[in-house]
N, C-alpha and C positions, 0 to 999 in steps of 0.2 A: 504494500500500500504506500504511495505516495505521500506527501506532505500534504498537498492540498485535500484529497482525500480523506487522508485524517483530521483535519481540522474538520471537513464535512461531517466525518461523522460524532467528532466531539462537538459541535455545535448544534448538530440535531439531537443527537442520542446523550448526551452528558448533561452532568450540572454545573460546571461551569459557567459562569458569564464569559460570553465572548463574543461580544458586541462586533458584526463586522460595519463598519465604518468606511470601508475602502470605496466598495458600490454607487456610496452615494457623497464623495470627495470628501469623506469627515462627517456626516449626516446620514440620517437616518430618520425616517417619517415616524411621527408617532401621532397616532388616533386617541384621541381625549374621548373619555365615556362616562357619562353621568353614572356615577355608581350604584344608586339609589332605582333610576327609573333605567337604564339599560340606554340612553339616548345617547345618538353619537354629538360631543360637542364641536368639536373643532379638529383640524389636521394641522400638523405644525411641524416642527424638525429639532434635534438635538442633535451637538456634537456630545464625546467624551465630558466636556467640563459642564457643559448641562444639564446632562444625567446624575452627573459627581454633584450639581448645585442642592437638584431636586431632593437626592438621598441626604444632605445635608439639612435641607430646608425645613424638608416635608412639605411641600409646596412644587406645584410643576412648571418649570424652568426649563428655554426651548433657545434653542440659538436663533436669533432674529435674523433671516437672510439680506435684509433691505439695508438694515443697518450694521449687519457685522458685527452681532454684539449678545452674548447673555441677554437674555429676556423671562423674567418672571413675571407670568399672568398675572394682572390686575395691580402692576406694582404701581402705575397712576389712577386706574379707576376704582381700585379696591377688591373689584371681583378675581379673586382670588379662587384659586384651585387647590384644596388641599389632597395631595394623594394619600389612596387607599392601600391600594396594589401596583404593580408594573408589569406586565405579562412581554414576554419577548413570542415572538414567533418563532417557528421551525428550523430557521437558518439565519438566526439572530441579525436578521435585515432592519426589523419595523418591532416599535412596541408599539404596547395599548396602557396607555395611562388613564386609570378607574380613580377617578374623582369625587371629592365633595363639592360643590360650590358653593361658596362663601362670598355672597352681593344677589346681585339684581338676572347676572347673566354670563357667558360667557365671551359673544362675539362682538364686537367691537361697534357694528352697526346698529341703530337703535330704533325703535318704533316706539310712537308715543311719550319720547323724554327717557325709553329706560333700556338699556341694553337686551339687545336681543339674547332667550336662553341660549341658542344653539349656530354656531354658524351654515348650519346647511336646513336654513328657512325655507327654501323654492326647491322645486321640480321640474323638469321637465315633464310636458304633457305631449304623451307619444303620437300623438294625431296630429297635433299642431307641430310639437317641437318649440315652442316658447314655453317660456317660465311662469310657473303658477306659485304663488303663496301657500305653504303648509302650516301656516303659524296660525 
């Protein structure tokens, strides 16, 4: 067995953490899930010191790609994300970060004055193909 091989199967098959980071140039997507009701919140990305922030925090902290920078949810609006859990996937590409939310919301965009709970509001509607409101 190879090198790369074996890494594959200690990242599928082990327990280990072995975050691959290379795929996605130091990143790695992670899916924010309301822990309580099962909804998805938001998509976002961490490198190494983001994840390092989060376990440190207890709070989910995402590497900002726009501005190059550690970013922890809600560190101006309040709406804070406390983590429950971190589930890695199969070949440690993508977590799932299971949340509390602590504020009004988690997505950035607002309706009515108050942060939207979730950033994936709209659908597409398959006849049309334009965007419908789910909120």
């Amino acid at each position: 067995m190879d090198e790369d091989e074996e890494m594959k199967k200690k990242r599928e098959d082990g327990l280990e953490v072995l975050i691959d980071y290379t795929k996605g140039n130091g990143l790695v997507p992670v899916v924010v899930q309301d822990y309580s009701s099962g909804r998805i919140l938001m998509l976002a990305y961490a490198n190494q010191e983001a994840l390092e922030s989060t376990f440190e925090t207890g709070y989910a902290t995402f590497w900002k790609r726009s501005e190059q920078r550690l970013w922890t949810k809600g560190e101006t609006s309040g709406n804070m994300l406390a983590m429950e859990e971190i589930l890695v996937d199969c070949d440690q590409d993508a977590l799932l970060y299971r949340v509390r939310m602590e504020g009004e919301g988690a997505c950035h965009t607002k309706v009515k004055g108050k942060s939207r709970i979730s950033c994936f509001y709209r659908k597409i509607a398959p006849n049309s193909k334009k965007l419908e409101f789910v909120d």
